[in-house]
N, C-alpha and C positions, 0 to 999 in steps of 0.2 A: 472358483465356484463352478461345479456343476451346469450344465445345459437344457434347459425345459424349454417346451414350447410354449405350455401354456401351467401360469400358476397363478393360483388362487389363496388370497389369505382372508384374516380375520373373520372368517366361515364358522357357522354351527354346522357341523356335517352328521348328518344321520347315517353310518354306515351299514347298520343290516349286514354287518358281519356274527359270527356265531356267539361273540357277548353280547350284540345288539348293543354298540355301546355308540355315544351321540356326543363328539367331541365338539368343545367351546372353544374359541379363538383359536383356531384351527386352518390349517394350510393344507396343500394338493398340489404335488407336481406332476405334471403330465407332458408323456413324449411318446409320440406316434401317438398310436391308439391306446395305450395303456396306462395305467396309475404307476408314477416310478416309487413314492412316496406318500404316504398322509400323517401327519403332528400335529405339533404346537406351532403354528402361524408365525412365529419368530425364529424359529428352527427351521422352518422350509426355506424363508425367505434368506437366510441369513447360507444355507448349503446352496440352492439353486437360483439361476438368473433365467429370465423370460421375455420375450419382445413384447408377450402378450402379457399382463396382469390383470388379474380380474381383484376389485376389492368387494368382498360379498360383507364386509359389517352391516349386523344387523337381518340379514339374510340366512337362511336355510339351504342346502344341499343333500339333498334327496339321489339314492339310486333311481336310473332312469326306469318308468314304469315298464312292463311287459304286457301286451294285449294278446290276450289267447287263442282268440277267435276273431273273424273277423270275415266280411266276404266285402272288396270295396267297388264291384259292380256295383251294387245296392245303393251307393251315394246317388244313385242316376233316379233312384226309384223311392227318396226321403218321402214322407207324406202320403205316399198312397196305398192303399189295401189294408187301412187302421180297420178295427172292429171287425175283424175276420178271424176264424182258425187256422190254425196250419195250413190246409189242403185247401181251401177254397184261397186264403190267402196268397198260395203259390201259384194255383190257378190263372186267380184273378189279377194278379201286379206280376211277378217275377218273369213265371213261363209267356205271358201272354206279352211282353217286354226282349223277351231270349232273344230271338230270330231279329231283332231291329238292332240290336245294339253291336257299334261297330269300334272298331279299332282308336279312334281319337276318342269316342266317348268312353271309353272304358280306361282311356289315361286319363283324360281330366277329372275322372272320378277318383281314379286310385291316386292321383297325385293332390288332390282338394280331402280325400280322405286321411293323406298322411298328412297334410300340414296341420289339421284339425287334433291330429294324436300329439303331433310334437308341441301346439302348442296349451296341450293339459296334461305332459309331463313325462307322454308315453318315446320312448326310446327303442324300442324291436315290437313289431307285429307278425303275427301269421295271418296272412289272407290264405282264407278259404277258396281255392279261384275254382268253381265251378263252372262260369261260362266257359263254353267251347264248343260258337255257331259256327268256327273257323275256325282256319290254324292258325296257330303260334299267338293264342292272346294271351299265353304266359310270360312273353318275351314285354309285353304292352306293359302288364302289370308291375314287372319287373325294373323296365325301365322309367318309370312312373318313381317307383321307391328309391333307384337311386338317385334321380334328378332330386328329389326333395330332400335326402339325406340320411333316411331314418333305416333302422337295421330291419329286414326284411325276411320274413321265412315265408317261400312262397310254400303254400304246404297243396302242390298238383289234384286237383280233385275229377272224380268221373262222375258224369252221370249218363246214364244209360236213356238219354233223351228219345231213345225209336217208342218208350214207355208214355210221353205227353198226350196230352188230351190230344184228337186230331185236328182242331182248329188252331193248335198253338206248334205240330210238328215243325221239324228243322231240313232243310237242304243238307247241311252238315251234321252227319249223326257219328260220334266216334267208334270206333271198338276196343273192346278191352286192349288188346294186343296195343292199338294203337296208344290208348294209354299209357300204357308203361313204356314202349318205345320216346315217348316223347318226355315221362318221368327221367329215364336214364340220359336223355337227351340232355335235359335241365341240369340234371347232377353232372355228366362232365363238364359243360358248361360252362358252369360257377364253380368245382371243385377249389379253385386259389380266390375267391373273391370270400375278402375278408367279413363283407355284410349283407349278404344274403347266401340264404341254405335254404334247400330243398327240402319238403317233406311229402307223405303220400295222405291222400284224403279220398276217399271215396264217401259221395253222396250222403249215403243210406242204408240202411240193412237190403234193402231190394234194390239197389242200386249194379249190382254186380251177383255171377252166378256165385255157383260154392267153388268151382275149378279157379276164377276170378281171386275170390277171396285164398285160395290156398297160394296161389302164385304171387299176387299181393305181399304176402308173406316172404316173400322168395327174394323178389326185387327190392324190399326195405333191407332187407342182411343186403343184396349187393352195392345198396348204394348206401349205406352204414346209415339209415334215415331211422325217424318214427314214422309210424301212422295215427292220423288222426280220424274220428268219425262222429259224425252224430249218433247219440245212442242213445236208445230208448227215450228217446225226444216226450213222443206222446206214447198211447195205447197201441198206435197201428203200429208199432215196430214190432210189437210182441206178437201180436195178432197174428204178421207177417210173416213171420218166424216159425210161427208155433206150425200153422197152413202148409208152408213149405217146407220147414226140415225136421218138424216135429218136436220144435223144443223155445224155450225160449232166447231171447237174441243175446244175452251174457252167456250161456251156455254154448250158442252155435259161434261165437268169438271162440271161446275156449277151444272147441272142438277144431278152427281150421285156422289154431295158431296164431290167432290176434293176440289173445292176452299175455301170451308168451314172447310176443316183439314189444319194443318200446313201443307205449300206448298211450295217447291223450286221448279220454273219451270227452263228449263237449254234450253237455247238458244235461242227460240221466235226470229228467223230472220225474219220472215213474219206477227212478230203483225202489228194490226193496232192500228190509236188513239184509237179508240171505244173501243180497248181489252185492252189496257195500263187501262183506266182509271174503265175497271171494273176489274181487278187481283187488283188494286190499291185499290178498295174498300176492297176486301178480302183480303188483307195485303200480298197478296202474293210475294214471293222474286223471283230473279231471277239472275241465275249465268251465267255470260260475257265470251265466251270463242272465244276470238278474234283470235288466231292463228289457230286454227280450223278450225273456220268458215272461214277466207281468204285461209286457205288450201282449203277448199272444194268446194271456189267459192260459196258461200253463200250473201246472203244480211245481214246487219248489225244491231246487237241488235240496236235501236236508244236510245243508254243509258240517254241522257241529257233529251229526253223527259219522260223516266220513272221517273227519277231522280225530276223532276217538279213538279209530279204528285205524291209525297213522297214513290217512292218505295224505295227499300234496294237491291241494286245488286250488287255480289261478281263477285270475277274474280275466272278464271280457267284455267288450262294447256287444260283439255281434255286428251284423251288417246293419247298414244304413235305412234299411225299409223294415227292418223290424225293432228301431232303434227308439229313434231315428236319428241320430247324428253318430259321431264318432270321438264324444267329452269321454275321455276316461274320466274327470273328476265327477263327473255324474255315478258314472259306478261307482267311485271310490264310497258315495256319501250311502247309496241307495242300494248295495247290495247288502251291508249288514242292518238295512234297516228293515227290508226286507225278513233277515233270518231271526231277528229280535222278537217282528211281531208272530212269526209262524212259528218258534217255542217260548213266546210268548214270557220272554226273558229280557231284560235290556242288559245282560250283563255278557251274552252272544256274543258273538266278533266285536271285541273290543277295536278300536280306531290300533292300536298296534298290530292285531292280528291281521287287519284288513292290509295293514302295507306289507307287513311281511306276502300277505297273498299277491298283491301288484307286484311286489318286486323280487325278492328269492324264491319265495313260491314260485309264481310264474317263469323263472329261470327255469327251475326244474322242471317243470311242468312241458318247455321244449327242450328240455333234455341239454340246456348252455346254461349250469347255476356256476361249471366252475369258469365261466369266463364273466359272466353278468349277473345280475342280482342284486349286488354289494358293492360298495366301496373296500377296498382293498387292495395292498398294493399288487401292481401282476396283472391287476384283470382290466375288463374295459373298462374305457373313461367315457360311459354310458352315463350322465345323470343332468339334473336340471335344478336352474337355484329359483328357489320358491321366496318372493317378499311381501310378508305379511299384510306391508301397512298400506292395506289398500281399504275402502269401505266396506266391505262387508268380511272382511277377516282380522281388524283391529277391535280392539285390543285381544294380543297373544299372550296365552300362559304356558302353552305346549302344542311347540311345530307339527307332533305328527297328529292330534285330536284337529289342529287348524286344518292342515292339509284335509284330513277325512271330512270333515264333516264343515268348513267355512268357504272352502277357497274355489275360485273361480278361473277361468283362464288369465285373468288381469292378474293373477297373483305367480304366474310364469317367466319368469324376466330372460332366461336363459335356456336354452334344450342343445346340449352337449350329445354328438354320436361317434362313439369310436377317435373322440379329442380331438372331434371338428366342431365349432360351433356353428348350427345348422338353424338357429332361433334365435335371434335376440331381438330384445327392447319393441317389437311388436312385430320384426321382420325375416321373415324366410329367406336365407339365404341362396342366390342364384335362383332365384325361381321371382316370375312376376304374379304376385297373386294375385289383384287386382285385375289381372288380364283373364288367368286361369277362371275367375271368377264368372265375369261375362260370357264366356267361352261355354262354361258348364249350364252355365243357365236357358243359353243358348240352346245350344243341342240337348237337354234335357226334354225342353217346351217341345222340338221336333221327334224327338224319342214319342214322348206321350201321344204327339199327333199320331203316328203312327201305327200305335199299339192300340189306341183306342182307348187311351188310361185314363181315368177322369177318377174324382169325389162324389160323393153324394151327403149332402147336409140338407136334413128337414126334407126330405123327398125331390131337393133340386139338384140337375147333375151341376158341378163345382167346374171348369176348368180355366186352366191359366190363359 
């Protein structure tokens, strides 16, 4: 017989491969990080032996989700700055939080962030890492993702913080230069590490000049990365755009080269058709982050028309303060509920189309569909076994409508990274969360003291 590490039988497995086909009594053998195998459950078992067996009867096997977006400072900042817009919202919770938040608090967030993804099914995230009051809190973030397990794109972000209100200015202000110095920094790095990759983010359309953005350009071809960006969020992008280089912000991408690199735009509330169908020519992706954006009172991606128009668009939690948590199965339920009632169709993102968004979508969407996405043999052994019979997801007729629209994190039994198990039966492996937990709550209450961060309900200030 054969040698597996780890094998799994009597499985329903959902591959989200290109039949999209959903094999019954079914097996998985897995060695290192990769799928060697997937059959009929008495063919696996009967070629390969394993010290590890898993018996999933009755159970579900899902590819591991993908989160597209994501900034995991924010877990520091759950709860506060609700009922705000964009700008006052940033203002008022984020900027006003920048300058306080220091290097342990920014792990126990990112690592209380990813236990929260792994344990609602999510298996690779891109954090957005925009803070940068100091140096190297990309290296925090980082190591944050591997302690917990989960597959990590940290995608380097700038912002151009000398631009803050001046009650919220920073001692550490970066430069462009110094950004990319520490992008390329990041990318040799991790060059051989198998679960986490780099990618480039900048802020905001005004977040960097045009020389900025043309060189931006320059250092994704060196470091074989994408770039990701907020785009066209709200109105002020355009506005923005239009004020400084005379055009609108889908056009001033085209013009210095963005849409012609590998491109994850993140939000596009305010495209128009016109911009659908030219990011469309440039293959550009775009990542859904519906809880968000109905936090923030936003207008809605119109995913079914991208979708027409052969884009590729993932879904995403978003950060933690404009979330507020980090349930991918929240999105799962609530983004095409979402796009149902704004065309006003229930026949929208069917519960299949929505996984294929979490999981092959979103492969491609960071630019890894042919390593993750799918079950398949070859690629990673990225996935999580999903058990129905729990209260509020029994009685089951069909794993992926349960999944979408029933299941809870109770219904997560397993979160597989790279053919490690990093989740089971309710525990995070090598990590004490229960401690992590204290810890964060901790230092959160002191964060606030210091920011001056508080609530307001019925005209009275709220605080912890």
């Amino acid at each position: 017989m054969k040698t597996a590490d780890i094998l799994i039988k009597n499985a329903t497995i959902v591959t989200m491969n290109t039949q999209r086909e959903i094999l019954q009594e079914a097996g998985m053998a897995i060695h290192g990080d990769r799928i060697l195998k997937i059959g009929k459950s008495q063919d696996i078992t009967k070629e390969y032996h394993a010290e590890k067996v898993i018996d999933a009867r009755g159970k579900t096997i899902f590819p591991g989700m993908i989160n597209t977006h994501n900034h995991f400072f924010q877990v520091l900042l759950k709860g506060l700055g609700k009922d705000r817009g964009l700008l006052a919202w940033l203002e008022g919770s984020v900027q006003k939080a920048f300058r306080y938040i220091e290097e342990e608090d920014l792990y126990l967030a990112t690592a209380m962030g990813c236990i929260e993804l792994l344990k609602t099914g999510v298996t690779t995230v891109l954090d957005y890492q925009y803070l940068h009051n100091r140096p190297m809190m990309n290296d925090v973030v980082i190591k944050a993702m591997e302690d917990t397990g989960i597959r990590g794109i940290l995608a380097r972000g700038y912002s151009d913080t000398k631009q803050f209100p001046e009650a919220f200015r920073l001692d550490y202000n970066e430069t462009e230069q110094q950004f990319f110095d520490d992008a390329l920094r990041l990318s040799n790095l991790h060059q051989h590490n198998p679960n986490i990759d780099i990618a480039l983010a900048p802020g905001i359309i005004w977040s960097m000049t045009e020389d900025g953005y043309r060189n931006l350009v320059q250092v994704a071809k060196q470091m074989n990365t994408f770039i990701t960006m907020h785009t066209i969020e709200t109105k002020e992008d355009n506005e923005f755009s239009i004020e400084q280089y005379g055009m609108p912000t889908i056009d001033f991408f085209e013009q210095v080269g963005i849409l012609s690199s590998p491109f994850l735009a993140v939000h596009c509330a305010e495209i128009t058709k016109q911009e659908i169908k030219k990011l469309a020519l440039y293959d550009v992706r775009v990542s859904y982050n519906a809880i968000s954006n109905m936090m923030m009172g936003y207008k809605t991606l119109p995913v079914e028309d991208l979708i027409k128009e052969g884009m590729t668009v993932g879904l995403a939690t978003d950060g933690a303060a404009s979330n507020d948590n980090q349930n991918m199965l929240q999105v799962l339920k609530i983004s095409p509920l979402w796009q149902k009632a704004f065309y006003q169709n229930p026949a929208v993102l069917s519960a299949s189309r929505v996984l294929e968004m979490a999981t092959i979508d979103g492969a491609k969407c960071v630019f890894k569909d042919k390593e993750l996405g799918s079950l398949e043999e070859g690629k990673k052994a990225d996935f999580f076994i999903y058990n129905h019979l729990k209260c509020g997801s029994v009685p089951m007729v069909d794993s992926v409508v349960n999944l979408v629209y029933c299941a809870d994190s109770s219904n997560i039994e397993t979160t597989v990274v790279g053919g490690k198990i990093v989740y089971d039966q309710g525990k995070i492996m090598g990590v004490e969360e229960e401690q992590l937990i204290t810890r964060l709550q901790k230092n959160a209450v002191l964060l606030w003291k210091k920011a001056d961060l508080y609530n307001t309900q019925w005209g009275k200030r709220i605080d912890y």
